[in-house]
N, C-alpha and C positions, 0 to 999 in steps of 0.2 A: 504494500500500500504506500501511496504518496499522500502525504496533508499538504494542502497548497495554504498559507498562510501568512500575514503580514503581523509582525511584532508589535502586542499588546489591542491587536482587531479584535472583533468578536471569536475568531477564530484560535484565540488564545482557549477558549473551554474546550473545542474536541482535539487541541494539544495535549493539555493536560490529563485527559481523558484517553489519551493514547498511551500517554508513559502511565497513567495510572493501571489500565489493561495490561502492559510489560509489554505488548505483540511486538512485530519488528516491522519497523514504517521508516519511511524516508522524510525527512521537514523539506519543504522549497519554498525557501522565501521569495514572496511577493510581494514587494515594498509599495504598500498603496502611496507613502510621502512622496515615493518619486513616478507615482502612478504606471506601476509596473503591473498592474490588473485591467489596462486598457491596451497594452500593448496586444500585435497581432497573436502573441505566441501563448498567451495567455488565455485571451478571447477562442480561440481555439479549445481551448481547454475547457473555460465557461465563460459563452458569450454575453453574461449577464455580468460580466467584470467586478464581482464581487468576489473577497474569499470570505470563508473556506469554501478549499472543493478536494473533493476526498478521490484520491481515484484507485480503483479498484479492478488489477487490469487492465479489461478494453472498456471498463465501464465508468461514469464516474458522476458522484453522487455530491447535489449542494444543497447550499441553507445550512445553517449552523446548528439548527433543533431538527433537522433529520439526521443531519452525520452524529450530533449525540445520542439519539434511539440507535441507529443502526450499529453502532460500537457500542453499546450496552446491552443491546437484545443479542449481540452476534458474541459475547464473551459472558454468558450469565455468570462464571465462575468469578467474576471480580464484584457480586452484588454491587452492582452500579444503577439499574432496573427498579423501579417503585413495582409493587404486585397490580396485578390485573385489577382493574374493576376503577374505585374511586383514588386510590392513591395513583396510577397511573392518568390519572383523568385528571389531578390537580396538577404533575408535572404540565399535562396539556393546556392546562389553564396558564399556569406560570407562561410556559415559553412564549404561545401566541400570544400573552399579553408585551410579555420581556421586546418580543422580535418588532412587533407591528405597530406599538407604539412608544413603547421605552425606547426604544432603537432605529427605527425609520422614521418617526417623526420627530420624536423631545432632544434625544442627539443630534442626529445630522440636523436638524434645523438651527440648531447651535454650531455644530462645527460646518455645515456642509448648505449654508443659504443657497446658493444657488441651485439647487434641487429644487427648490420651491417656489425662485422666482427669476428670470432672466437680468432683471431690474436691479443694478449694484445699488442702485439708494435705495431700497429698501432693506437690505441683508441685511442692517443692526438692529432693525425692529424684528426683524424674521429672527435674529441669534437671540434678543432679549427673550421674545415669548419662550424659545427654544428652553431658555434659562430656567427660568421659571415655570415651565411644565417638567423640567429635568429636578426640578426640586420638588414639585409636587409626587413625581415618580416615585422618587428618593424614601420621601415620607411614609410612600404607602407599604412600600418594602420595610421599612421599618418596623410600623404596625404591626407588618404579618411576622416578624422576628423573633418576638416577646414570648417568654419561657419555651424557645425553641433551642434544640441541640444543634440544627440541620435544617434547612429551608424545610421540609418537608417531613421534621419529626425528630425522629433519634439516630435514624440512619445516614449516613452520608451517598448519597446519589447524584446522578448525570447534571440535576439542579444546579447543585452550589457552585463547581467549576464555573456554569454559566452566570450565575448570580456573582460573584467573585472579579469577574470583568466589568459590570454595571457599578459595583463597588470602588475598582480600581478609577474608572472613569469619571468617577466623583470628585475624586482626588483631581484628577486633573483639569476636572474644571473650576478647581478653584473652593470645592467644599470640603471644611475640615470634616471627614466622614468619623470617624472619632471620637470626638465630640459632638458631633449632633448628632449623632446615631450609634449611640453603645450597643442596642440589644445589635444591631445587624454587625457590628464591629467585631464584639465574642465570636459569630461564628464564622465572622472571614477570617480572623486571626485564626481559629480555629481547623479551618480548609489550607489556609497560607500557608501553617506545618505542615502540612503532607507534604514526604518525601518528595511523591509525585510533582506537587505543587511545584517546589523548590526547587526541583532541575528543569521544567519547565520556565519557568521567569529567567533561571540564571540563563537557559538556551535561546530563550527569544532577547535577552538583553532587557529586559524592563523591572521595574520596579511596583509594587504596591501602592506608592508611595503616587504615584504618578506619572 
Protein backbone atom coordinates (compact mmCIF):
# COMPACT_ATOMS: atom_id res chain seq x y z
CA UNK A 1 0.00 0.00 0.00
CA UNK A 2 0.81 3.69 -0.78
CA UNK A 3 -0.68 6.66 1.63
CA UNK A 4 -0.53 9.77 -0.60
CA UNK A 5 -0.27 12.55 2.16
CA UNK A 6 0.63 16.14 2.82
CA UNK A 7 2.28 16.99 6.51
CA UNK A 8 -0.18 17.77 9.33
CA UNK A 9 -3.50 17.60 6.29
CA UNK A 10 -6.36 15.76 7.29
CA UNK A 11 -4.42 12.85 6.19
CA UNK A 12 -2.34 12.88 9.16
CA UNK A 13 -5.25 10.36 10.83
CA UNK A 14 -5.16 7.35 8.24
CA UNK A 15 -1.09 7.92 8.93
CA UNK A 16 -1.24 7.35 12.16
CA UNK A 17 -3.67 4.60 11.64
CA UNK A 18 -1.24 2.95 9.57
CA UNK A 19 1.75 2.65 11.88
CA UNK A 20 -0.97 2.13 14.54
CA UNK A 21 -2.06 -1.34 12.34
CA UNK A 22 2.18 -2.05 12.15
CA UNK A 23 1.19 -3.28 8.04
CA UNK A 24 3.91 -2.23 5.60
CA UNK A 25 2.91 0.95 3.49
CA UNK A 26 4.88 3.24 1.66
CA UNK A 27 4.23 7.46 2.84
CA UNK A 28 4.50 9.81 -0.59
CA UNK A 29 4.55 13.02 0.31
CA UNK A 30 2.20 15.52 -1.32
CA UNK A 31 3.17 18.84 -0.20
CA UNK A 32 -0.22 20.74 -0.65
CA UNK A 33 2.11 24.20 0.42
CA UNK A 34 3.77 23.83 -2.63
CA UNK A 35 0.45 22.60 -4.28
CA UNK A 36 1.97 19.30 -5.35
CA UNK A 37 -1.87 17.79 -5.22
CA UNK A 38 -2.69 19.79 -8.45
CA UNK A 39 0.16 18.69 -10.22
CA UNK A 40 -0.53 16.28 -13.47
CA UNK A 41 1.19 13.34 -11.72
CA UNK A 42 -0.87 13.43 -8.91
CA UNK A 43 -4.39 14.21 -10.50
CA UNK A 44 -3.70 11.18 -12.03
CA UNK A 45 -3.73 9.55 -9.10
CA UNK A 46 -6.92 11.48 -7.68
CA UNK A 47 -8.23 13.86 -9.95
CA UNK A 48 -10.06 15.54 -7.04
CA UNK A 49 -6.59 16.92 -5.93
CA UNK A 50 -7.13 16.20 -2.47
CA UNK A 51 -5.07 13.94 -0.20
CA UNK A 52 -5.31 11.39 1.21
CA UNK A 53 -5.45 8.75 -1.24
CA UNK A 54 -4.66 5.20 -0.40
CA UNK A 55 -3.64 3.05 -3.15
CA UNK A 56 -4.10 -0.27 -3.19
CA UNK A 57 -2.43 -2.00 -6.15
CA UNK A 58 -4.33 -1.01 -9.24
CA UNK A 59 -6.95 0.31 -7.05
CA UNK A 60 -7.06 3.39 -5.12
CA UNK A 61 -9.25 4.44 -2.45
CA UNK A 62 -10.03 8.51 -1.18
CA UNK A 63 -11.70 10.65 1.43
CA UNK A 64 -10.14 10.42 4.72
CA UNK A 65 -13.23 8.76 6.64
CA UNK A 66 -13.38 5.92 4.05
CA UNK A 67 -9.54 5.20 4.09
CA UNK A 68 -10.12 5.07 8.05
CA UNK A 69 -13.03 2.28 7.98
CA UNK A 70 -11.24 0.41 5.35
CA UNK A 71 -7.99 0.07 7.56
CA UNK A 72 -9.99 -0.74 10.47
CA UNK A 73 -12.57 -3.03 9.17
CA UNK A 74 -9.42 -4.79 6.88
CA UNK A 75 -7.18 -5.33 10.23
CA UNK A 76 -9.92 -6.09 13.15
CA UNK A 77 -6.92 -7.49 15.14
CA UNK A 78 -5.77 -3.86 16.03
CA UNK A 79 -9.46 -3.15 17.65
CA UNK A 80 -9.56 0.18 15.82
CA UNK A 81 -13.47 -0.65 14.61
CA UNK A 82 -16.60 0.60 17.01
CA UNK A 83 -19.11 -2.69 17.20
CA UNK A 84 -21.81 -2.86 14.70
CA UNK A 85 -25.13 -1.29 15.39
CA UNK A 86 -25.09 2.26 17.21
CA UNK A 87 -21.40 2.76 18.21
CA UNK A 88 -20.57 2.21 14.61
CA UNK A 89 -23.40 4.62 13.77
CA UNK A 90 -21.81 7.54 16.12
CA UNK A 91 -18.24 7.13 14.49
CA UNK A 92 -20.64 7.86 11.20
CA UNK A 93 -22.14 10.62 12.99
CA UNK A 94 -18.76 12.19 14.11
CA UNK A 95 -16.89 11.82 10.69
CA UNK A 96 -19.78 13.40 8.38
CA UNK A 97 -20.15 15.94 10.71
CA UNK A 98 -15.81 16.30 11.24
CA UNK A 99 -15.44 16.06 7.06
CA UNK A 100 -18.50 18.38 5.71
CA UNK A 101 -18.52 20.91 7.87
CA UNK A 102 -15.78 21.08 10.54
CA UNK A 103 -13.58 20.70 7.43
CA UNK A 104 -14.81 21.96 4.19
CA UNK A 105 -16.59 24.66 5.37
CA UNK A 106 -15.21 26.22 9.05
CA UNK A 107 -11.52 25.52 7.88
CA UNK A 108 -10.93 26.00 4.55
CA UNK A 109 -13.16 29.12 4.67
CA UNK A 110 -10.44 30.22 7.11
CA UNK A 111 -7.51 29.20 5.43
CA UNK A 112 -8.79 28.59 1.84
CA UNK A 113 -11.34 31.92 1.00
CA UNK A 114 -11.04 31.56 -2.40
CA UNK A 115 -13.06 28.26 -2.51
CA UNK A 116 -15.94 30.33 -1.75
CA UNK A 117 -15.48 33.34 -3.52
CA UNK A 118 -13.46 34.51 -6.63
CA UNK A 119 -13.74 38.17 -5.14
CA UNK A 120 -10.16 38.93 -3.17
CA UNK A 121 -12.08 41.74 -1.08
CA UNK A 122 -14.16 39.75 0.37
CA UNK A 123 -11.77 36.75 1.69
CA UNK A 124 -11.21 38.45 5.21
CA UNK A 125 -14.82 38.47 5.89
CA UNK A 126 -15.04 34.98 4.36
CA UNK A 127 -11.79 33.92 7.00
CA UNK A 128 -13.48 35.96 9.92
CA UNK A 129 -16.93 33.87 9.80
CA UNK A 130 -14.49 30.91 8.90
CA UNK A 131 -13.15 31.97 12.52
CA UNK A 132 -15.67 31.93 14.26
CA UNK A 133 -17.64 28.98 13.03
CA UNK A 134 -14.07 27.02 13.72
CA UNK A 135 -14.68 28.16 17.29
CA UNK A 136 -18.18 27.30 17.56
CA UNK A 137 -16.91 23.73 16.14
CA UNK A 138 -14.30 23.67 18.72
CA UNK A 139 -16.96 24.06 21.56
CA UNK A 140 -19.15 21.50 20.57
CA UNK A 141 -16.28 18.92 20.53
CA UNK A 142 -15.78 19.87 23.68
CA UNK A 143 -19.06 19.35 25.12
CA UNK A 144 -19.08 15.85 23.62
CA UNK A 145 -15.48 15.28 25.69
CA UNK A 146 -16.67 15.52 29.22
CA UNK A 147 -16.14 12.24 31.53
CA UNK A 148 -14.89 10.73 28.39
CA UNK A 149 -11.61 8.33 28.05
CA UNK A 150 -11.84 8.38 24.09
CA UNK A 151 -14.11 10.21 21.79
CA UNK A 152 -16.32 7.47 21.78
CA UNK A 153 -16.05 5.93 25.36
CA UNK A 154 -13.40 3.97 26.93
CA UNK A 155 -11.99 2.46 23.82
CA UNK A 156 -9.41 4.04 21.66
CA UNK A 157 -10.66 3.98 17.86
CA UNK A 158 -10.34 5.13 14.08
CA UNK A 159 -12.04 8.44 15.88
CA UNK A 160 -9.42 10.11 17.87
CA UNK A 161 -6.47 9.99 15.39
CA UNK A 162 -9.10 11.97 13.39
CA UNK A 163 -10.33 14.12 16.08
CA UNK A 164 -6.45 14.64 17.04
CA UNK A 165 -5.92 16.73 13.70
CA UNK A 166 -9.09 19.18 14.30
CA UNK A 167 -7.31 19.53 17.78
CA UNK A 168 -3.98 20.18 16.27
CA UNK A 169 -5.50 22.70 13.84
CA UNK A 170 -6.78 24.66 16.71
CA UNK A 171 -3.57 25.30 17.78
CA UNK A 172 -2.70 26.69 14.63
CA UNK A 173 -5.06 28.95 14.38
CA UNK A 174 -4.36 30.73 16.91
CA UNK A 175 -6.56 28.80 19.94
CA UNK A 176 -4.99 28.05 23.10
CA UNK A 177 -6.64 24.57 22.87
CA UNK A 178 -5.54 23.93 26.41
CA UNK A 179 -6.92 26.09 28.19
CA UNK A 180 -10.01 26.57 26.68
CA UNK A 181 -10.66 23.06 26.33
CA UNK A 182 -9.33 20.75 29.14
CA UNK A 183 -11.93 17.98 28.86
CA UNK A 184 -10.85 17.51 24.86
CA UNK A 185 -7.05 18.31 25.82
CA UNK A 186 -6.93 14.94 28.55
CA UNK A 187 -7.74 12.93 25.61
CA UNK A 188 -5.57 14.36 22.91
CA UNK A 189 -2.77 14.27 25.36
CA UNK A 190 -3.86 11.05 25.98
CA UNK A 191 -3.89 9.68 21.80
CA UNK A 192 -0.41 12.06 21.44
CA UNK A 193 1.25 9.06 23.70
CA UNK A 194 0.65 6.57 21.60
CA UNK A 195 3.77 5.14 20.27
CA UNK A 196 1.93 5.06 17.09
CA UNK A 197 1.12 8.71 17.51
CA UNK A 198 4.61 9.61 18.02
CA UNK A 199 6.43 8.34 15.18
CA UNK A 200 3.98 9.41 13.05
CA UNK A 201 4.40 13.40 13.91
CA UNK A 202 8.05 12.90 14.20
CA UNK A 203 7.65 11.27 10.29
CA UNK A 204 5.49 13.92 8.83
CA UNK A 205 7.68 16.65 10.65
CA UNK A 206 4.92 18.41 12.74
CA UNK A 207 4.15 19.33 15.85
CA UNK A 208 0.96 19.24 18.36
CA UNK A 209 1.60 22.37 19.04
CA UNK A 210 0.93 23.75 15.60
Amino acid sequence: MKLFYSPGACSLAPHILLEEIGTTYEPVLVSTAKGQQLTPEYLAINPKGRVPALAMDDRILTEVTAILYYLAATNPGAGLLPDAGEPLARYLEWASWLTSEVHASNFAAHWRPGRFAADESVHPVIQEHGLQNILKSLTAIEARMQNQNYALGDRYTLLDPYLLVFYRWGNRVGVNMAEKFPHWTKIAMRVFERPAVQRTFELEGVKLSG
